[in-house]
Legacy VTK file of the C-alpha trace (Angstrom):
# vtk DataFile Version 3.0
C-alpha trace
ASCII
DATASET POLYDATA
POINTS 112 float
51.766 30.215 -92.758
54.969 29.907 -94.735
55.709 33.816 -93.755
55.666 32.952 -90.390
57.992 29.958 -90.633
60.244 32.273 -92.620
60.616 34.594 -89.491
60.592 32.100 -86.791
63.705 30.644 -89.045
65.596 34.402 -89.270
65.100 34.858 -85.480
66.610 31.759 -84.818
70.051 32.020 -87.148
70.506 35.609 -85.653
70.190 34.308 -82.305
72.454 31.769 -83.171
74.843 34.518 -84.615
74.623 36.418 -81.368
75.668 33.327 -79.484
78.480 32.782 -81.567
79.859 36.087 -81.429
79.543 36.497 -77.932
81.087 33.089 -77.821
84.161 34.470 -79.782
84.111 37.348 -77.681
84.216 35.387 -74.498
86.984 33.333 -75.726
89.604 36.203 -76.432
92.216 36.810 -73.936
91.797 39.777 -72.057
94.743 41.317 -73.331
93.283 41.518 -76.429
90.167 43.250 -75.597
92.174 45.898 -73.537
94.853 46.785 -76.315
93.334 49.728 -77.973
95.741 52.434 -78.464
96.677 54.289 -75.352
94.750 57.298 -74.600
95.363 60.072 -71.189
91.992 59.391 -68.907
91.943 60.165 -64.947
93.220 56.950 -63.666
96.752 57.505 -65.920
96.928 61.097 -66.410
98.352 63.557 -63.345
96.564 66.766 -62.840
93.396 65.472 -65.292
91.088 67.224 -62.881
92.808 70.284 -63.497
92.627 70.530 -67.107
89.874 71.792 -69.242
88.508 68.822 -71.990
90.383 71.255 -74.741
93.458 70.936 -72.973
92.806 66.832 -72.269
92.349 66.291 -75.983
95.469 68.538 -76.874
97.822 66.337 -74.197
96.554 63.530 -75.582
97.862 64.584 -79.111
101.026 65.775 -78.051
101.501 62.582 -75.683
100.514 60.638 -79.196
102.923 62.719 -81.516
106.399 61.551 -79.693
108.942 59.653 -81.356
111.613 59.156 -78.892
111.349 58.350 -74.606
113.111 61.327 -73.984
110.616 63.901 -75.664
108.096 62.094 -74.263
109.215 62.242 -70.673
110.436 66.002 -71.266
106.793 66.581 -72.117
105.659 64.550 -69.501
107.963 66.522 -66.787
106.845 70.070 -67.790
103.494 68.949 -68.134
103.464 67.719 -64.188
105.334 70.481 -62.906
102.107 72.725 -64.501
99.233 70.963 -62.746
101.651 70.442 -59.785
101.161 74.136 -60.095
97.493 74.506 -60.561
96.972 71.830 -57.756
98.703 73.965 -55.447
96.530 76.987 -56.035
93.519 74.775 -55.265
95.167 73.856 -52.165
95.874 70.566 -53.367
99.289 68.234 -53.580
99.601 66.664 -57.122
101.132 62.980 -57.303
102.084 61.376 -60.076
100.714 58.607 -61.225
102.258 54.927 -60.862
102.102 54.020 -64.603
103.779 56.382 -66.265
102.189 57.065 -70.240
105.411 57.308 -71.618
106.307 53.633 -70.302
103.367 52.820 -71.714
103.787 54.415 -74.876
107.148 52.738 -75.344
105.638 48.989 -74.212
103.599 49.044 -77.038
106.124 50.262 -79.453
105.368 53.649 -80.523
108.573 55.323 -78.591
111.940 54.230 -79.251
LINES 1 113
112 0 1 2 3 4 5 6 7 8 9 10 11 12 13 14 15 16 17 18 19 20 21 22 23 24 25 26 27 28 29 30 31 32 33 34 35 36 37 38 39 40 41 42 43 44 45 46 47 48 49 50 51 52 53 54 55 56 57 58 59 60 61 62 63 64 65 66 67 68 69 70 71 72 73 74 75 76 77 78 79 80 81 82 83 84 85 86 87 88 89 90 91 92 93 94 95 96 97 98 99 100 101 102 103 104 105 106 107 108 109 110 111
């Protein structure tokens, strides 16, 4: 009998846990559940259909490894005019994306 009341008691404080932390969770601004580092995915990234997951992961490094605006946006240039390139081949017109990584990349202070 007393095992039982020992479990019922453990299944109660961790579903009192859970509703805390989804509590806390709930409570953060949304800002700071979407400030992660920034990373090169479809909706951000021109030409991402046109690149093989090797070369997604290597832009993402390089796009990472910038120290300055300018290399970034040097990068960022050739890198378009490439799958601008391999667009065109698949009969496709390449358009750059509104939000522009490097922007980003400075906004959260990795570029000066």
């Amino acid at each position: 009998m007393q095992d039982c009341h020992n479990r019922r008691k453990i299944t109660t404080m961790r579903r009192l846990n859970l509703c805390l932390l989804l509590n806390i969770i709930l409570a953060l601004p949304a800002t700071a559940l979407a400030s992660g580092p920034w990373h090169a995915a479809g909706q951000n990234t021109a030409g991402w259909q046109y690149m093989t997951p090797d070369e997604r992961v290597e832009h993402q490094r390089r796009m990472r490894s910038f120290n300055t605006l300018a290399e970034c946006r040097a990068y960022q240039d050739a890198h378009h005019q490439h799958m601008a390139e391999r667009a065109a081949r698949a009969g496709a017109r390449l358009r750059r994306k509104a939000a522009s990584g490097c922007e980003q990349l400075q906004q959260q202070g990795k570029l000066k």
